[in-house]
Backbone as numpy.savetxt, mean C-alpha at the origin, in Angstrom:
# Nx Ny Nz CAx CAy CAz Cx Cy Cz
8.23 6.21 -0.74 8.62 6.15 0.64 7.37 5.93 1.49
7.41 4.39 2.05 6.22 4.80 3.30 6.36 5.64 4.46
4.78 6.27 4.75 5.06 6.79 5.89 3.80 6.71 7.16
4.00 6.29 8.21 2.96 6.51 9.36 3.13 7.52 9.96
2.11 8.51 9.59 2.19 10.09 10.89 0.81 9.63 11.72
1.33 10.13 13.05 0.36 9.57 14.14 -0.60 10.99 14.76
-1.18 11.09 14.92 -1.54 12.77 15.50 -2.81 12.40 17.07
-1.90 12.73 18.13 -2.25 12.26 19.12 -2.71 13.29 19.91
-4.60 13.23 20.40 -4.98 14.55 20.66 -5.45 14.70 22.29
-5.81 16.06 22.59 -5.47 16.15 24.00 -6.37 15.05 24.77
-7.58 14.66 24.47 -8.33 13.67 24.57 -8.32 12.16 24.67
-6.65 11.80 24.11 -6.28 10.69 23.98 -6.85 9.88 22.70
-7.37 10.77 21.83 -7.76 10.07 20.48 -6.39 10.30 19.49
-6.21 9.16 18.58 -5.08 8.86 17.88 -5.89 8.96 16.90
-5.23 10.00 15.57 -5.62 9.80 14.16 -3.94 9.25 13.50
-4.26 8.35 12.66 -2.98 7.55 12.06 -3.60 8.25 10.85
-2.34 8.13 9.93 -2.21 8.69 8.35 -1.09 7.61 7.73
-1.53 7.02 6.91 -0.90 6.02 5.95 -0.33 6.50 4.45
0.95 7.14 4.09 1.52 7.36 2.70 2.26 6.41 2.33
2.11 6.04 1.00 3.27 5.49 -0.15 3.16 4.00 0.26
2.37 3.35 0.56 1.78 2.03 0.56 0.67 1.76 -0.60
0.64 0.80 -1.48 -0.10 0.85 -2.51 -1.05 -0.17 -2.18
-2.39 -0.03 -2.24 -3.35 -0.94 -1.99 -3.57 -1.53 -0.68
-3.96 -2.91 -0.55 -4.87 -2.82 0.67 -3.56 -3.21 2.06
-2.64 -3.47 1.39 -0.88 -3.91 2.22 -0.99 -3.00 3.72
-1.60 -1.39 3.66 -1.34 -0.81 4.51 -2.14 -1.44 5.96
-3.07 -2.00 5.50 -4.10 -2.87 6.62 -2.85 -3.75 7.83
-1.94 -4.31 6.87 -1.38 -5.45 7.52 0.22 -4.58 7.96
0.09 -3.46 7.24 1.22 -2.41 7.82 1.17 -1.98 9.64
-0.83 -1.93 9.67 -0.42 -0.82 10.62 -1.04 -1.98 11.82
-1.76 -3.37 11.65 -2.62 -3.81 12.61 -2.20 -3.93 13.61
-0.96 -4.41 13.99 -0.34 -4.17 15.31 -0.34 -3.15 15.77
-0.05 -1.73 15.46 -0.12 -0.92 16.18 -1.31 -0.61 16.53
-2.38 -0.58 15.29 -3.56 -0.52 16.22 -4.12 -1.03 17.09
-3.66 -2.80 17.16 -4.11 -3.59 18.43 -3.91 -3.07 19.52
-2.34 -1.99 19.94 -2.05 -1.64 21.15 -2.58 -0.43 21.16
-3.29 0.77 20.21 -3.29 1.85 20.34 -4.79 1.81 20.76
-5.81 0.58 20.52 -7.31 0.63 21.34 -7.99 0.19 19.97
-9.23 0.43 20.15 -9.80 0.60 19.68 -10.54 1.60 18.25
-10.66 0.93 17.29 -10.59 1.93 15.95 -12.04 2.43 15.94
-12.43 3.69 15.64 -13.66 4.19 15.29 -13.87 4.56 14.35
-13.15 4.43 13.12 -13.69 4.99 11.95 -12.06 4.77 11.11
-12.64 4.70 9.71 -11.39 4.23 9.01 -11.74 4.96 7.73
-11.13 5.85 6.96 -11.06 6.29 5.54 -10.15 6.02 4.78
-10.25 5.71 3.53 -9.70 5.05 2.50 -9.13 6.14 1.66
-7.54 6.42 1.35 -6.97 7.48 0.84 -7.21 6.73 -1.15
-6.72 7.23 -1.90 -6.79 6.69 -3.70 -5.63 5.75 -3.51
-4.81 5.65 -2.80 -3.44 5.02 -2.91 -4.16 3.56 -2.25
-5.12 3.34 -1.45 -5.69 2.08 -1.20 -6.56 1.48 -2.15
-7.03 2.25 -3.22 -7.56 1.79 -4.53 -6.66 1.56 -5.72
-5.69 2.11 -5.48 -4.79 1.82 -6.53 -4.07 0.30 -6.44
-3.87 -0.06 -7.88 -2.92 -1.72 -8.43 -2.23 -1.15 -8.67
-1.16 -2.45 -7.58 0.33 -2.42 -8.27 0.73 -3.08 -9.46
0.94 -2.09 -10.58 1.68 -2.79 -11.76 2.79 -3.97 -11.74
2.66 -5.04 -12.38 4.14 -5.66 -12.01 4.08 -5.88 -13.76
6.06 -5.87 -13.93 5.99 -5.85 -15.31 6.68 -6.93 -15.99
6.67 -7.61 -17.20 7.30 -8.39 -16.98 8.15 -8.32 -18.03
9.58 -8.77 -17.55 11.00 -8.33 -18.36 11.04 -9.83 -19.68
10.23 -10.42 -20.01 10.32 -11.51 -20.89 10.22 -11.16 -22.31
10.90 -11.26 -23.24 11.35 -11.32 -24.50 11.01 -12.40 -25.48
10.12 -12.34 -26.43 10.06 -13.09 -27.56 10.68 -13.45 -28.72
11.34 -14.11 -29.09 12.27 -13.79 -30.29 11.66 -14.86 -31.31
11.93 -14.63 -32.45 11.76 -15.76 -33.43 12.29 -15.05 -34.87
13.24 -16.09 -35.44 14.13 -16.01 -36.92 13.80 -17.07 -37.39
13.39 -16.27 -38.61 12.96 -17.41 -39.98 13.99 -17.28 -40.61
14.73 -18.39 -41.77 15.80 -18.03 -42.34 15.08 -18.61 -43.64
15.24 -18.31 -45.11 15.06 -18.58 -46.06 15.98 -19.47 -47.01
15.50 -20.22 -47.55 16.58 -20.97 -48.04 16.48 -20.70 -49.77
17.33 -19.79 -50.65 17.34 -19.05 -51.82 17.93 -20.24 -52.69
């Protein structure tokens, strides 16, 4: 499940929190909002932005030899 929690402080500084986005996708998740929310000062990288997405693939090999007795 993705999730954006925003935490908006009395100061008018915005800390954003990015879950359940795998790799660098969350960049292009959140850029709009940051365009309107100002200016970014600092950015940390959670393990879920280092992590690859597995993709798997459902393909099957088959092969029958038949013998001729």
């Amino acid at each position: 499940m993705e999730t954006l929690e925003f935490i908006i402080y009395p100061d008018g500084r915005v800390k954003e929190k990015v879950t359940g986005i795998v790799g660098n996708s969350c960049a292009e998740v959140t850029a709009a909002i940051e365009a309107q929310l100002g200016q970014v000062l600092s950015q940390e990288e959670t393990s879920e932005y280092f992590a690859q997405v597995l993709e798997q693939s459902n393909t099957a090999t088959t092969q029958a030899t038949f013998s001729e007795w």
